[in-house]
N, C-alpha and C positions, 0 to 999 in steps of 0.2 A: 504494500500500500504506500501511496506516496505521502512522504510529507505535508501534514495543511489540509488534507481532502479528508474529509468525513467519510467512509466508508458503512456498509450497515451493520456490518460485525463493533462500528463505536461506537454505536446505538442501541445495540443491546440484541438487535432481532440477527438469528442465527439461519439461514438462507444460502442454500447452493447457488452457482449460478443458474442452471435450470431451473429451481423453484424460483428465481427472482423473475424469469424468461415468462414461464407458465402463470405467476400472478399478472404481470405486465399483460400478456395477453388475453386473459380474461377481464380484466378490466375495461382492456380496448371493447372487447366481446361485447361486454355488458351495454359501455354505453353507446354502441353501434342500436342498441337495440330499441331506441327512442326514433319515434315517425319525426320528418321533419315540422310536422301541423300540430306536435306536443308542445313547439315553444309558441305559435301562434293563439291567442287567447279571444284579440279582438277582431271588431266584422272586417268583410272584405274591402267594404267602402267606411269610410269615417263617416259618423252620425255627423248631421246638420247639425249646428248651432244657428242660422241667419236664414234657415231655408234659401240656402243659392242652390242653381242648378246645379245640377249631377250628370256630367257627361264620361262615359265609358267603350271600349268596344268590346265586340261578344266574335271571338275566332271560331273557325270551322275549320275542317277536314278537309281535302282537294276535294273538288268536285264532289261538295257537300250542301247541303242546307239541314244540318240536323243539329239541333243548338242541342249542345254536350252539358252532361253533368255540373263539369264546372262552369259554364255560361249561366243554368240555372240557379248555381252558388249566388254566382254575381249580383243576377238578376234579384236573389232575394235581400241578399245584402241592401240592394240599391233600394230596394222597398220600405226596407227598415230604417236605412239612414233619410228616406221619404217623411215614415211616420211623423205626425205633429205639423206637418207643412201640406196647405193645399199643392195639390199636384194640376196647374196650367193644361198643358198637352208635353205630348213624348212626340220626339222625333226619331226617325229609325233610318236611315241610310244602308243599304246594300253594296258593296261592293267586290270586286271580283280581281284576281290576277290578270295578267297580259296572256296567260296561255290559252291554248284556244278560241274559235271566234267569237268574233266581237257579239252576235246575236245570242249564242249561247251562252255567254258574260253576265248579258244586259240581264237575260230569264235567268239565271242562278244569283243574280246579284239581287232580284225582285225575289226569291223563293228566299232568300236569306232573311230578306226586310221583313216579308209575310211570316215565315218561322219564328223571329223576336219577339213582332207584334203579339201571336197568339199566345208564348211565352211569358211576356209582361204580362198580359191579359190572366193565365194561368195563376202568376204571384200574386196578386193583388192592386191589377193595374186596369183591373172588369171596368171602371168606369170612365174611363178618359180615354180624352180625341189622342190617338194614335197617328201622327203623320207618315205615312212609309214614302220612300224612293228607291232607285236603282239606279246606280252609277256604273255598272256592265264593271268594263276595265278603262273606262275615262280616266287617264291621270296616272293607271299600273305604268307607264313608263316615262322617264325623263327625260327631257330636250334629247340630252347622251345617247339616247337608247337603253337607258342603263332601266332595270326591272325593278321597279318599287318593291322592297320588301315588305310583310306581313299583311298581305291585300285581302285574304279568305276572311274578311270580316263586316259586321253590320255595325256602323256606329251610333248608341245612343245617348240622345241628350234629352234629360228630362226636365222640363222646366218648373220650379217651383215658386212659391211665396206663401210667406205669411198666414195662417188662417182664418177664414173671418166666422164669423158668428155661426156661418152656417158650418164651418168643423171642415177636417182635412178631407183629403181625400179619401 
């Protein structure tokens, strides 16, 4: 043992190398064994304080319109951090990658906007104007040519304020 360096034999605890190896790695073991969503406590969207709007996107699958598990997370989150604040209307934009044609864009980017819609509606969003659109692949690529990343998505903004007498949404 070197001079100055604390070893564990000066500590009292008596340990081969091996049993120091096999503790170490059970340790590792153990706390491998916590989900990343153990440290996560709070919603997906932060609660309103001011009732501002809440604008989010909801991703898909290629050549998809099936709003996923975690798009419905979102969507309830976004409900919740709603609560307390009348809800205006929702807008819902559709849009699609540069791949394939441009017509078949346009209808998966509308099947996208249409899927949210009935989604929102699903959470607790039954009673408000839903504005949808479809932006195909308008915009998937840059002056460069260059291919806009993250396009398989519907973007929504939900507009809020204040409550009045007659209570939220």
């Amino acid at each position: 043992m070197r001079p100055g360096v604390a070893g564990i034999r000066d500590v009292g605890l008596r340990l081969s190398r091996s049993g120091t190896l096999l503790a170490l790695v059970a340790g590792l073991a153990l706390s491998a064994c916590q989900t990343p969503r153990a440290h996560y406590a709070g919603p997906l969207i932060a609660p309103a304080t001011n009732c501002s709007d809440i604008a989010f996107p909801i991703y898909f699958e290629p050549d998809s319109a099936a709003v996923t598990p975690a798009a419905e997370e979102l969507i309830v989150s976004a409900h919740d951090r709603a609560s307390g604040c009348r809800v205006l209307s929702i807008d819902v934009l559709g849009l699609a990658d540069a791949a394939g044609a441009p017509g078949a864009n346009l209808i998966l980017s509308q099947r996208r906007a249409e899927a949210v819609s009935r989604a929102l509606r699903r959470h607790g969003f039954a009673g408000v104007t839903v504005n949808q659109g479809a932006a195909g692949a308008i915009n998937a690529v840059t002056a460069s040519g260059a291919e806009r990343p993250l396009r398989r998505r519907s973007d929504v903004s939900i507009h809020l304020t204040t409550p009045t007498a007659a209570g939220a949404h």
